[in-house]
C-alpha positions in Angstrom: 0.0 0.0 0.0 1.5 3.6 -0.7 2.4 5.2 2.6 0.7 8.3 1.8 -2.5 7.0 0.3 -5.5 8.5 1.8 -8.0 5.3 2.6 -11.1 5.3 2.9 -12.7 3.6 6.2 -15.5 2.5 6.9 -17.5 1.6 10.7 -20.2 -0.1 11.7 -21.0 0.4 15.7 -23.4 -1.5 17.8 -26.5 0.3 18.3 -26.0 2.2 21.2 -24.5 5.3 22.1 -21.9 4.2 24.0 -20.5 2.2 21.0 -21.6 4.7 18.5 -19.8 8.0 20.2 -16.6 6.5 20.8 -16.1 5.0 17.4 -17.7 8.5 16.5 -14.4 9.8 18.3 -12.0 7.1 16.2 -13.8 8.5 12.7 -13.0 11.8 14.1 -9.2 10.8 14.8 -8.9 9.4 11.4 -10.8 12.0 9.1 -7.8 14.3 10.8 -5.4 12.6 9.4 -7.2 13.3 6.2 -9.1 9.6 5.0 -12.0 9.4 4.3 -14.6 8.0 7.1 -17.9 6.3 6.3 -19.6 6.6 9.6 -22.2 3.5 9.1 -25.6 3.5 11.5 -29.0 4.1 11.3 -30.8 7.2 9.8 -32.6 7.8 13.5 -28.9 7.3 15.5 -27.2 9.3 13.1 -29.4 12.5 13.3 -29.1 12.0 17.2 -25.3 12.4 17.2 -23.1 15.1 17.8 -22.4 17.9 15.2 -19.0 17.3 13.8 -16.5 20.1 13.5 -16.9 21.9 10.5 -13.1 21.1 9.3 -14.1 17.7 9.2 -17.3 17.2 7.5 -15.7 16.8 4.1 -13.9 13.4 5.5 -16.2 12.2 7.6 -19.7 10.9 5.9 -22.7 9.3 7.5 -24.1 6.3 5.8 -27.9 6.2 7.2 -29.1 2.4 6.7 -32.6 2.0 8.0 -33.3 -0.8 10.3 -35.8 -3.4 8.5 -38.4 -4.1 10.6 -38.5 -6.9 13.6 -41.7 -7.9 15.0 -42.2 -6.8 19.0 -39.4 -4.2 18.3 -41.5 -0.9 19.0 -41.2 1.6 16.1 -38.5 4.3 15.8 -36.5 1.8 18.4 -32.7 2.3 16.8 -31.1 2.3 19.6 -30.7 0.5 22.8 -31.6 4.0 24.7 -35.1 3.4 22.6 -35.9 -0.1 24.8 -35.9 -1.5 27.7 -33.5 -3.9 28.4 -35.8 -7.1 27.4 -35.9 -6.1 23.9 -32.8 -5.2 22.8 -32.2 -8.9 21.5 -35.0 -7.7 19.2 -32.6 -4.5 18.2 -30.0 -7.1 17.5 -32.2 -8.8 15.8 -32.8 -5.7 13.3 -29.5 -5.2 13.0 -28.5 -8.7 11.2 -30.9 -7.9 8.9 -29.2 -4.8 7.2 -26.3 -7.2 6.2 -28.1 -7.1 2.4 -27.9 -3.1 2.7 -24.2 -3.4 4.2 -23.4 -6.0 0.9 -24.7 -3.6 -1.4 -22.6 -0.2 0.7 -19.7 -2.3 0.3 -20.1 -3.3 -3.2 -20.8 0.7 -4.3 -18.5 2.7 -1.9 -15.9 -0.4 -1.5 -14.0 0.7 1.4 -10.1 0.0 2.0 -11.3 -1.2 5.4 -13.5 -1.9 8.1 -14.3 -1.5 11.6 -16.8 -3.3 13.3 -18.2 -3.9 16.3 -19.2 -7.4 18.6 -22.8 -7.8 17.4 -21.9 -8.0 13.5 -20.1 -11.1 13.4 -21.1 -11.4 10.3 -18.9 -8.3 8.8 -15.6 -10.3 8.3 -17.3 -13.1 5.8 -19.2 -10.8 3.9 -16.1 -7.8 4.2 -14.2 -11.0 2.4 -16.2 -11.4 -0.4 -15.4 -7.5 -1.8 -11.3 -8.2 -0.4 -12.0 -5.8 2.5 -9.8 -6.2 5.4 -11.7 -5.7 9.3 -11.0 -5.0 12.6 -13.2 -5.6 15.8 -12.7 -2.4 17.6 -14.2 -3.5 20.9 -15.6 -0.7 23.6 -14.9 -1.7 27.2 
C-alpha cells in the first residue's frame, strides 16, 4: 500500500450510544489525518449524534441504513436508549438484517477497510467477499 495514500474507512458500531460516540471519536481521529470515514448506522442514530467540527465534514460521511423491521421491536426503536433492556435482542435482531444493505454499501463505496463492532459477526465473511480487510474495535 503507498504510505501516503489516503484510505477510505468504513465503521459499523453497535447500536448504542456508548459504542456509537466513541467510534464516533476514532472516525474523528482518522478524518484528521485526512481519509476518508464512512460513519455506518441508522438514519434515527445518526441525526441523534453530535455535530462534527466543520473542518471535518468533508472526511467524515454518514451512511444512514434504515433498520428493516423486527416484529415486537416498538417503532422508531434504533437504539438500545429506545428499549428496555428485554428487547434489545430484538434490536440485534434488526440489525442482522441490514447485512443485504451493508453488501450492497460495500459493493458501491468499496471501502479500504473496516471496523466493526461485537454484534456484526457477520462483517468479516461478507467484508471477504469485496477483499475488505476488518478490525473488531471492541468498547470496554
Amino acid at each position: 500500500m503507498e504510505k501516503n495514500k489516503n484510505l477510505h474507512i468504513a465503521v459499523f458500531p453497535w447500536l448504542a450510544f456508548g459504542h456509537m460516540i466513541p467510534y464516533l471519536e476514532l472516525s474523528k481521529l482518522i478524518a484528521q489525518k485526512g481519509h476518508t470515514v464512512s460513519f455506518i448506522s441508522t438514519p434515527r442514530n445518526i441525526d441523534r449524534l453530535p455535530k462534527l467540527p466543520s473542518n471535518l465534514s468533508q472526511f467524515l460521511k454518514f451512511v444512514k441504513l434504515p433498520l428493516p423491521h423486527v416484529e415486537k421491536l416498538p417503532e422508531n426503536a434504533e437504539a438500545t436508549i429506545d428499549v428496555p433492556y428485554e428487547q434489545v435482542k430484538y434490536l440485534k435482531l434488526a440489525q442482522d438484517r441490514l447485512e443485504e444493505p451493508m453488501a450492497k454499501f460495500l459493493e458501491d463505496s468499496a471501502p479500504d477497510f473496516i471496523f466493526f463492532d461485537f454484534t456484526s459477526y457477520w462483517i468479516p465473511s461478507l467484508a471477504s467477499k469485496f477483499n475488505i480487510p476488518t478490525a473488531y474495535f471492541s468498547i470496554l
